[in-house]
C-alpha positions as CSV (number, residue, x, y, z in Angstrom):
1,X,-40.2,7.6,-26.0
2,X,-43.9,7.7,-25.1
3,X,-45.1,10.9,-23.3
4,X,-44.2,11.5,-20.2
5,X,-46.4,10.7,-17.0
6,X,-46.0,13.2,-13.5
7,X,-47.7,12.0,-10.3
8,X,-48.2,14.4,-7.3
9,X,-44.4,14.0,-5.0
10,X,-46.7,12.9,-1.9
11,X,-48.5,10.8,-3.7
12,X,-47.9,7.8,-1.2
13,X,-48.7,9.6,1.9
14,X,-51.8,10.8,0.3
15,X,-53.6,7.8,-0.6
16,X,-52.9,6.0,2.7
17,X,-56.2,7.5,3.1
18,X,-60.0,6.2,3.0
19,X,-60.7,8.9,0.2
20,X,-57.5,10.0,-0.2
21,X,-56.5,11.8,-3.5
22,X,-53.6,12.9,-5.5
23,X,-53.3,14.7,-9.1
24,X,-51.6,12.9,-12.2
25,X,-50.7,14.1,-15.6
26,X,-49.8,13.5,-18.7
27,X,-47.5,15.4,-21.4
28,X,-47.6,14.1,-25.2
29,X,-45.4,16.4,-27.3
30,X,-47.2,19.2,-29.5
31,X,-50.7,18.3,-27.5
32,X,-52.6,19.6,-24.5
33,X,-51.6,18.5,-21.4
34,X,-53.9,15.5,-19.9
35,X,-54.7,15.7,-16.1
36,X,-56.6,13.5,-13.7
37,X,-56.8,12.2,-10.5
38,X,-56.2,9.1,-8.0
39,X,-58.5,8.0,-5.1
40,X,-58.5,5.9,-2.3
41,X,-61.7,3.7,-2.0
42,X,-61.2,1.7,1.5
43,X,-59.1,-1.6,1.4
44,X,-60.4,-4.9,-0.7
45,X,-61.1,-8.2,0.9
46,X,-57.3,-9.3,-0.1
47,X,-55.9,-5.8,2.0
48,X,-55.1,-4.2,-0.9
49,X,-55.9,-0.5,-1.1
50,X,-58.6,0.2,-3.8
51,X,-57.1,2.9,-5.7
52,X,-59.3,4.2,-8.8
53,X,-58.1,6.8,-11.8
54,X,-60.1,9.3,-13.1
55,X,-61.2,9.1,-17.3
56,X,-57.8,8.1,-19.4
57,X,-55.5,6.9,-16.6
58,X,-55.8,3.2,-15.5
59,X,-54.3,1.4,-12.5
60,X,-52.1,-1.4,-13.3
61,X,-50.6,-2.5,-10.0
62,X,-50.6,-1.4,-6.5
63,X,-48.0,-2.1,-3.6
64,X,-49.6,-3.1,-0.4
65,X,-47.7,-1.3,1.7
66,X,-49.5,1.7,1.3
67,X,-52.1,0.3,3.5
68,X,-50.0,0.6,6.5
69,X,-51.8,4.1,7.7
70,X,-55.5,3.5,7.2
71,X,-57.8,2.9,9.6
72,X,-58.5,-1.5,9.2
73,X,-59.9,-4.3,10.9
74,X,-57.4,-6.0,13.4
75,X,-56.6,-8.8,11.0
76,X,-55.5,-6.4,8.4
77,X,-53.7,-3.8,10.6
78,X,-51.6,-7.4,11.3
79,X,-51.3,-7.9,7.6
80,X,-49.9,-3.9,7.3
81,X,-47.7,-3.7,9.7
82,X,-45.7,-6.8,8.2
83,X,-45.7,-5.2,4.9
84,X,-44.3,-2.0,6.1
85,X,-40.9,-2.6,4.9
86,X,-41.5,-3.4,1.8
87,X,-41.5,-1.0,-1.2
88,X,-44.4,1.1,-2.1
89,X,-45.2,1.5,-6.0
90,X,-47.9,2.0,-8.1
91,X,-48.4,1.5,-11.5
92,X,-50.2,4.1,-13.6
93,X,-51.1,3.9,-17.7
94,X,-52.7,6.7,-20.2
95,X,-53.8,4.5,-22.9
96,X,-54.6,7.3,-25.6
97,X,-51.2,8.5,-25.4
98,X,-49.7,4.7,-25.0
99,X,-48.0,5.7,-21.6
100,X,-47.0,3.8,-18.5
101,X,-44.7,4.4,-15.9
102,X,-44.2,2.7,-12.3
103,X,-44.1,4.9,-9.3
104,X,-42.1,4.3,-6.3
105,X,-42.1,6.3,-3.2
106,X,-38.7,6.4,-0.8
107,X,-38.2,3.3,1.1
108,X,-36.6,5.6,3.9
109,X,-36.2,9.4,4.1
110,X,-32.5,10.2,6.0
111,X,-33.3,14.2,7.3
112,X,-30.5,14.8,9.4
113,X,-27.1,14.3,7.5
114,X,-27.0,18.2,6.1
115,X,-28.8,21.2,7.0
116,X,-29.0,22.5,3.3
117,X,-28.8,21.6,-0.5
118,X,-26.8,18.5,-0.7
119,X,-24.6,18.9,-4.4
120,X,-23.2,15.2,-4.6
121,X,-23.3,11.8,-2.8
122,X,-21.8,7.7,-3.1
123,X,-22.1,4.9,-2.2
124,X,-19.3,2.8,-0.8
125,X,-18.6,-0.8,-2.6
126,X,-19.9,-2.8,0.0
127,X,-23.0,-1.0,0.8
128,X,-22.5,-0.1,4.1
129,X,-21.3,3.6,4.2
130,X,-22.3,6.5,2.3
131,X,-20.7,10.2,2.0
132,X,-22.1,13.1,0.9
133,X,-21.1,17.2,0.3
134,X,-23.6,20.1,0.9
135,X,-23.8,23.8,0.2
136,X,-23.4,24.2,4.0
137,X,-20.1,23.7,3.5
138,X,-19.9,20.3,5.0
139,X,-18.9,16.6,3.9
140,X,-19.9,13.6,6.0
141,X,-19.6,9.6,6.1
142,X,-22.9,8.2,7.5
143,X,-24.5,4.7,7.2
144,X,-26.5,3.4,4.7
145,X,-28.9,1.4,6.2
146,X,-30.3,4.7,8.9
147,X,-28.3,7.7,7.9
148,X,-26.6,7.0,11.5
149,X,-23.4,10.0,11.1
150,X,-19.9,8.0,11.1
151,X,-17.3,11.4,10.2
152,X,-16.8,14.8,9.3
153,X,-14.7,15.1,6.7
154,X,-13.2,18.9,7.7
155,X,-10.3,20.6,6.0
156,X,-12.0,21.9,2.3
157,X,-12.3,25.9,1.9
158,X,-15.9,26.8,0.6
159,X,-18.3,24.4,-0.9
160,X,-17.1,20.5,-1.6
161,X,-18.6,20.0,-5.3
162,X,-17.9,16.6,-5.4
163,X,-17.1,13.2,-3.4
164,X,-16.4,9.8,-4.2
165,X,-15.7,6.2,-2.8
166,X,-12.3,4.5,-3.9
167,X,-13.3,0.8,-4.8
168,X,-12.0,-0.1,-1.5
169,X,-14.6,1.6,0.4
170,X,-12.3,3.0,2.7
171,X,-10.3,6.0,0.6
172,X,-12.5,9.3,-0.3
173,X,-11.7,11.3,-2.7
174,X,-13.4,14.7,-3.4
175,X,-13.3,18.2,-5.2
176,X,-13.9,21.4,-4.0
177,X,-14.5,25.2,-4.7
178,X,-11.1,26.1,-3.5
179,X,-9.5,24.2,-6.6
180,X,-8.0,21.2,-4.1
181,X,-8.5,17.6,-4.4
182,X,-8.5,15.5,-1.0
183,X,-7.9,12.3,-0.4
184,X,-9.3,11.2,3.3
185,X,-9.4,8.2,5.1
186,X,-13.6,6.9,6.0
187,X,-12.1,5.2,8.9
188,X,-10.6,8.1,10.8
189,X,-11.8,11.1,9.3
190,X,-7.9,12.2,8.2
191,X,-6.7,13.6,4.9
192,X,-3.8,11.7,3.4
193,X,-3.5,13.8,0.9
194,X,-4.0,17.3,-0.9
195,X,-3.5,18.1,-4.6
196,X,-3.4,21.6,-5.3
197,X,-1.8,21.3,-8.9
198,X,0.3,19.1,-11.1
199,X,4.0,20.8,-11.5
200,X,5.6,18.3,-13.8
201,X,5.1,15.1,-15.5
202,X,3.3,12.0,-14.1
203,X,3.6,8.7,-14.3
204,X,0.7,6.7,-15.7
205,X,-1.0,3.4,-14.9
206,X,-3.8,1.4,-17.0
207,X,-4.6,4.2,-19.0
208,X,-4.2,2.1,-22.6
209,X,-7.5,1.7,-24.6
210,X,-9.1,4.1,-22.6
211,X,-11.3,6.9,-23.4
212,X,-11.9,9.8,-21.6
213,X,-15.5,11.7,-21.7
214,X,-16.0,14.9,-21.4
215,X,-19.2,16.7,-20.7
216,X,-18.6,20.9,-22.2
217,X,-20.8,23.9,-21.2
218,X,-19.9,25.1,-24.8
219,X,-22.3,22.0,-26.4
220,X,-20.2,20.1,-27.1
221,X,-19.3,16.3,-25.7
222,X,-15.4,15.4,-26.2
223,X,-14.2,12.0,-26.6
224,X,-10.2,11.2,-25.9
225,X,-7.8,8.6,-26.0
226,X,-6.6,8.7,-22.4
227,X,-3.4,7.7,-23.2
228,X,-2.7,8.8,-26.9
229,X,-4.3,12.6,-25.9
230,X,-5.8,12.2,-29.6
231,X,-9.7,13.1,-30.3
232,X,-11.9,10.0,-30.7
233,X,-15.1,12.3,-31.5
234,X,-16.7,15.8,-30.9
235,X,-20.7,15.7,-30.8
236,X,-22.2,19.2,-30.8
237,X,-25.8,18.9,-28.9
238,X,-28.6,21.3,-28.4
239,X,-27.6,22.9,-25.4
240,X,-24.4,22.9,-22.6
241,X,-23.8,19.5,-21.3
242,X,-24.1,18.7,-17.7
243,X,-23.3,15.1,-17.2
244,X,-22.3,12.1,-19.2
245,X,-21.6,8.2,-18.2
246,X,-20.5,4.8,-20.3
247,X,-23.2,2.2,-20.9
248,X,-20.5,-0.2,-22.2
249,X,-17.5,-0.1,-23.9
250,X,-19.0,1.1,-26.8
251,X,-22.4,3.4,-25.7
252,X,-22.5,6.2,-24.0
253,X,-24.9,9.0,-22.4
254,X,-24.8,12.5,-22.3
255,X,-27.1,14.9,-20.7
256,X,-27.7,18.8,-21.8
257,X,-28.9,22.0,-19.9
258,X,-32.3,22.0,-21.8
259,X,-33.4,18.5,-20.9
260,X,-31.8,16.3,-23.5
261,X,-30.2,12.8,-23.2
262,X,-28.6,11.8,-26.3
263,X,-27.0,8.0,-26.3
264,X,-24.2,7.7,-29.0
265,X,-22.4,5.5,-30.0
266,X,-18.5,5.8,-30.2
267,X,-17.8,4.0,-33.7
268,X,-20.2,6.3,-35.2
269,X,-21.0,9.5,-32.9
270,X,-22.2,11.4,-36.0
271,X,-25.5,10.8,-35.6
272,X,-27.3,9.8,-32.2
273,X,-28.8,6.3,-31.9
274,X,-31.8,7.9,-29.6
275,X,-32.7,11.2,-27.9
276,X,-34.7,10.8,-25.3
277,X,-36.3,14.1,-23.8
278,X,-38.9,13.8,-20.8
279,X,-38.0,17.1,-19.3
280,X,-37.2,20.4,-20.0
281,X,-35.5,20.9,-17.4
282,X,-31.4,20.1,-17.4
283,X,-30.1,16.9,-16.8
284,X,-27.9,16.4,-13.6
285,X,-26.8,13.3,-13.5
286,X,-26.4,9.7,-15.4
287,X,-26.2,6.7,-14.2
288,X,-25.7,3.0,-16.1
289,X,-27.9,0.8,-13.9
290,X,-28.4,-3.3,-15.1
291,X,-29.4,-3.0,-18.4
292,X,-30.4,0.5,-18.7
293,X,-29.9,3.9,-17.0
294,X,-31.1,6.4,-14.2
295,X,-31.5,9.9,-15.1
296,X,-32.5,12.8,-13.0
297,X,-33.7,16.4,-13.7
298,X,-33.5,19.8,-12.3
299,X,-37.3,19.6,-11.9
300,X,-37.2,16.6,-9.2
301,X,-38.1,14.3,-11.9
302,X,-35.8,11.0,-11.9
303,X,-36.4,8.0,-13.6
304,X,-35.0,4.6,-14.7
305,X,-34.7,3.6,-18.4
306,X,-35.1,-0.6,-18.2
307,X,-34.8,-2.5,-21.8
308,X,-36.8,-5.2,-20.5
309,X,-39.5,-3.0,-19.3
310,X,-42.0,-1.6,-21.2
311,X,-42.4,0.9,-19.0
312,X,-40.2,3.4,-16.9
313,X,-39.9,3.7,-12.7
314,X,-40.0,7.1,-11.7
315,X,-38.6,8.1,-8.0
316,X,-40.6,10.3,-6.6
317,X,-41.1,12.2,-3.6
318,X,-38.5,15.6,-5.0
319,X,-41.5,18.2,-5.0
320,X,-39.7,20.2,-8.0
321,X,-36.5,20.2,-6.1
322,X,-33.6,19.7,-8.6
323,X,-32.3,16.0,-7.7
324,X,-28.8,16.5,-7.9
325,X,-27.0,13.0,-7.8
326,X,-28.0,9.0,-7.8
327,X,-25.8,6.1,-6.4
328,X,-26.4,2.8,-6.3
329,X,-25.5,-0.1,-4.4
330,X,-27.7,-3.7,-5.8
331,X,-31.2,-3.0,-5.4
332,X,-30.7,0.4,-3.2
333,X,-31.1,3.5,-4.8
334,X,-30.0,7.0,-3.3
335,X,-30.7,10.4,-4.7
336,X,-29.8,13.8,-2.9
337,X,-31.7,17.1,-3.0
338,X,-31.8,20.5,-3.0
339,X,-34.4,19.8,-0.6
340,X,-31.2,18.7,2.0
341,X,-33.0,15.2,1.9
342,X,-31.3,11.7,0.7
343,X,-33.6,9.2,-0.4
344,X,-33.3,5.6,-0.6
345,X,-35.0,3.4,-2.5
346,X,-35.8,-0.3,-2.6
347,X,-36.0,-2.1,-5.5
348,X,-37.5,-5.4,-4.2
349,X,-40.3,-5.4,-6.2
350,X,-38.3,-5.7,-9.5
């Protein structure tokens, strides 16, 4: 994969003004560092911000809406404010190192759902709710569309790691530090039920041809029939392994402490069909999105990998915050923070 391109986390904000600047970079592997520099020269005839790169980097493509804080003629400031929904992007290339990447700033910014770190969010199945767990000890429903709070979802001991929609969009489920699942009900706010601990055999539904992934802190990425208990595979990789996700039936992602996504394949796991390493900081979450993935990074770096791009999308606006988990729901995108932000972002421009 080409080397990796970084872009300052404000970048959007900054160039929204008449000489507005903000740093890029550019890491090849082995070679020093290249760094330069966006500016804002005034707004074209067309009301598209002039935006120029300093020596190597080159400016594709600009989105329109970042016009919508500078200072215009009244026809223009018309123009803006009618753009202002619309997603903000720029598109940035370092020819000698045959890099490109797409930048996209948060559609929307939702501040007030948790007071601290937020560990894990989803997305419900028809788009309209979304629940998330923090480090304050909290788990809450909100709305999708304005971060509006719906519930409080009260009854774990210490820190909920984990939280998930059923398919139905109305069922819960989450994990917490005092060993307990919990199933709760987003209507109501009530928990149904509490697992604390299987104490004899269960009865199992749909688990034939199945696999079940598991991502080790040992290095090691285990593959079982879900049914049959037997081992499909064992990959050792380069470090612990944080995350992993399916692609299809066959291709699969895993993601270790030192930065590495490896994509294997099941029918022969032996060898990796790519590594991919833009970071070196560890991987926190997988995601298969359309054709490709969405990775994100203990560093606030979080990208999408698209087959029939040539180049990747980066979410910005994580100023080296790690970005903990993404959900998706069709061209919405939300990531949460250590920063205690979630982001969302529009994909309208794809």
């Amino acid at each position: 994969m080409a080397a990796p391109l970084r872009i300052q986390s404000d970048w959007a904000q900054a160039l929204r003004k008449d000489e507005g600047e903000a740093w890029l970079s550019c890491h090849p592997p082995g070679k020093p560092t290249l760094y330069g520099s966006l500016t804002c020269q005034g707004i074209g005839q067309d009301g598209i911000p002039e935006v120029t790169a300093s020596e190597g980097f080159i400016v594709n493509e600009i989105n329109k809406a970042l016009i919508q804080s500078l200072s215009l003629p009244t026809s223009l400031l018309i123009s803006a404010l009618y753009l202002l929904g619309q997603t903000k992007s720029i598109h940035i290339s370092c020819p000698k190192e045959n890099a490109s990447s797409k930048f996209l700033a948060p559609y929307t910014t939702f501040s007030r759902i948790h007071s601290k770190s937020i560990t894990c969010l989803d997305i419900s199945s028809g788009g309209g709710l979304g629940v998330s767990s923090s480090t304050d000890g909290s788990m809450k429903i909100w709305q999708a569309s304005n971060g509006e709070l719906r519930r409080v979802l009260e009854g774990h001991v210490f820190d909920v790691n984990c939280c998930r929609f059923f398919p139905s969009g109305l069922v819960v489920l989450s994990g917490g530090m005092d060993a307990q699942l919990k199933i709760w009900s987003a209507e109501d706010a009530s928990c149904v039920v509490t697992f604390k601990g299987h104490k004899g055999g269960e009865r199992e539904v749909g688990t034939e041809s199945k696999m079940l992934l598991l991502a080790r802190e040992d290095k090691k990425l285990q593959c079982l029939g879900l049914q049959s208990r037997q081992p499909v595979f064992l990959f050792v990789g380069s470090d612990g392994f944080n995350c992993c996700t399916f692609l299809s039936g066959f291709l699969l992602l895993a993601g270790t402490q030192d930065g590495n996504i490896y994509q294997l394949d099941v029918r022969s796991p032996r060898a990796p069909v790519q590594v991919i390493h833009r970071s070196g900081a560890p991987v926190l979450s997988l995601l298969s999105f359309r054709d490709g993935f969405i990775a994100s990074h203990g560093d606030g770096s979080c990208f999408i990998v698209q087959q029939d791009l040539d180049y990747l999308i980066e979410l910005t606006g994580a100023d080296c915050d790690p970005v903990f988990k993404v959900a998706t729901w069709e061209k919405q995108i939300y990531t949460c923070c250590r920063d205690g932000l979630v982001r969302r972002y529009q994909l309208s421009d794809l």
